[in-house]
N, C-alpha and C positions, 0 to 999 in steps of 0.2 A: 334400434337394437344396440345397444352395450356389446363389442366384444374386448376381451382382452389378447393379449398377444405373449407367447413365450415361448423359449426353446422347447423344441420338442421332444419327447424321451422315448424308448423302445416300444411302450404300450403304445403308441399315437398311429405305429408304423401301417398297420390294416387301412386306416382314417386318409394317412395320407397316400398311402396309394391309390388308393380310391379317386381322392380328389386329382390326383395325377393322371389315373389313366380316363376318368371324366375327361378331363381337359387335352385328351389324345397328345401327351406329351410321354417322352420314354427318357428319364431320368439317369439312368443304372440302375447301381446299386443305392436304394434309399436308405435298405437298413445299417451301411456305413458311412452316409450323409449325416441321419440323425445321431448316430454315432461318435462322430467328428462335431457336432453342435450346429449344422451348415443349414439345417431345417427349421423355420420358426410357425408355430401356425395359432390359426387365431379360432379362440371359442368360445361358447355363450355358456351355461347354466340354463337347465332346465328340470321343472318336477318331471321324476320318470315312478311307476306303477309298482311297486315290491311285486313281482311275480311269485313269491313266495309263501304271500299272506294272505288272508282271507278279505282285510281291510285296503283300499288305497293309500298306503303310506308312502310318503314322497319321500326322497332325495335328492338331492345335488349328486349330478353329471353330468359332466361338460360335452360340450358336442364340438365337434371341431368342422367348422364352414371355411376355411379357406388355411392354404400353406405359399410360405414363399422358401424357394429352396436357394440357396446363393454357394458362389466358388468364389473361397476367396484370392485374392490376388497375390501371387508370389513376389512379383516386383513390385510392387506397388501398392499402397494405404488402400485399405478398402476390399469390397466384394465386388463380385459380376453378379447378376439376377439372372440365374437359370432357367427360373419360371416363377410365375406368379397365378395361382390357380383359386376360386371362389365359388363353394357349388353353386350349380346353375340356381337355383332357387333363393338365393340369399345375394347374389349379385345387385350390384347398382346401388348399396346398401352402406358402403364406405370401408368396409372390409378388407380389401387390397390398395386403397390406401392408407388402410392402419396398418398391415406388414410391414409394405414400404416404407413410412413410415417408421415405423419400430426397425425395421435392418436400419436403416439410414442411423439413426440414433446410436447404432449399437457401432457398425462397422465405419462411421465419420464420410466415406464414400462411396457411391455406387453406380456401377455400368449398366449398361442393359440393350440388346438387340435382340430388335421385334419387330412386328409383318407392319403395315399401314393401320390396318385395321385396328394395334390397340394404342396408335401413335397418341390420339387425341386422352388416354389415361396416362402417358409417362407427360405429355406437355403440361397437364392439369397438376401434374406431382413436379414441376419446374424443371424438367429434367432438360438439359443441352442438347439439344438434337442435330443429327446432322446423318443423307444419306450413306447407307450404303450402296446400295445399286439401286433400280429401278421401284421395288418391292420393299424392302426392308432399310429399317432405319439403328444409328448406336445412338445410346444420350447417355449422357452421365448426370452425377447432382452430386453436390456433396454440403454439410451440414453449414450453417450460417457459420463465419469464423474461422473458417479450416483454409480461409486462402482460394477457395473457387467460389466463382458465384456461377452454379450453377452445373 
């Protein structure tokens, strides 16, 4: 599956709460995340059915399967990853490593703490790991060139 990745704008906002409260994560205020540009999410193209017509005439509309929400950093170059969310159904699929991906690209560096459980996704995205407590881990990465490896 192709998806593409971009900032996200007001109409997206329904889409990404959705994938938000999927992912039992509670964000704030999203509609002045994507406001502020802090929201990127990623979508496919599909034929959808004119419900207006007699005939099936198709169109292009995107469907949005995954968002990464980031804060960016006041002292320092780069974002944190807020979250990183992929609907269940389109998972495993390379989707939230194309965000990531795309944030990394856009903002040069990025943080990120998270439970064990999605450690083995930030290792696979080279990300520096190191723990926090028992439970949970931070990593960082930032883009080839930029003076960190890693």
């Amino acid at each position: 599956m192709r998806v593409h990745v971009r900032t996200a704008d007001p109409d997206d906002e329904l889409d990404v709460r959705r994938i938000i409260d999927a992912a039992m994560l509670d964000l704030g205020d999203i509609e002045a995340r994507i406001g502020n540009e802090d929201v990127l999410v990623a979508g496919d193209q599909r034929g959808v059915t004119d419900e207006f017509t007699e005939t099936a005439e198709t169109s292009e509309r995107e469907r949005i399967l995954g968002v990464i929400v980031l804060d960016p950093h006041t002292d320092e170059r780069g974002a944190h990853i807020s979250a990183v969310a992929v609907r269940n159904r389109h998972r495993n699929r390379g989707i939230g490593r194309e965000l990531v991906s795309r944030a990394l690209e856009r903002e040069g560096r990025l943080t990120a703490r998270f439970d064990a459980d999605v450690r083995p996704f930030y290792e696979a995205l080279e990300f520096a790991i190191e723990p926090v407590d028992d439970r949970r881990y931070r990593g960082v990465v930032a883009r080839s060139g930029d003076g960190i490896d890693g």
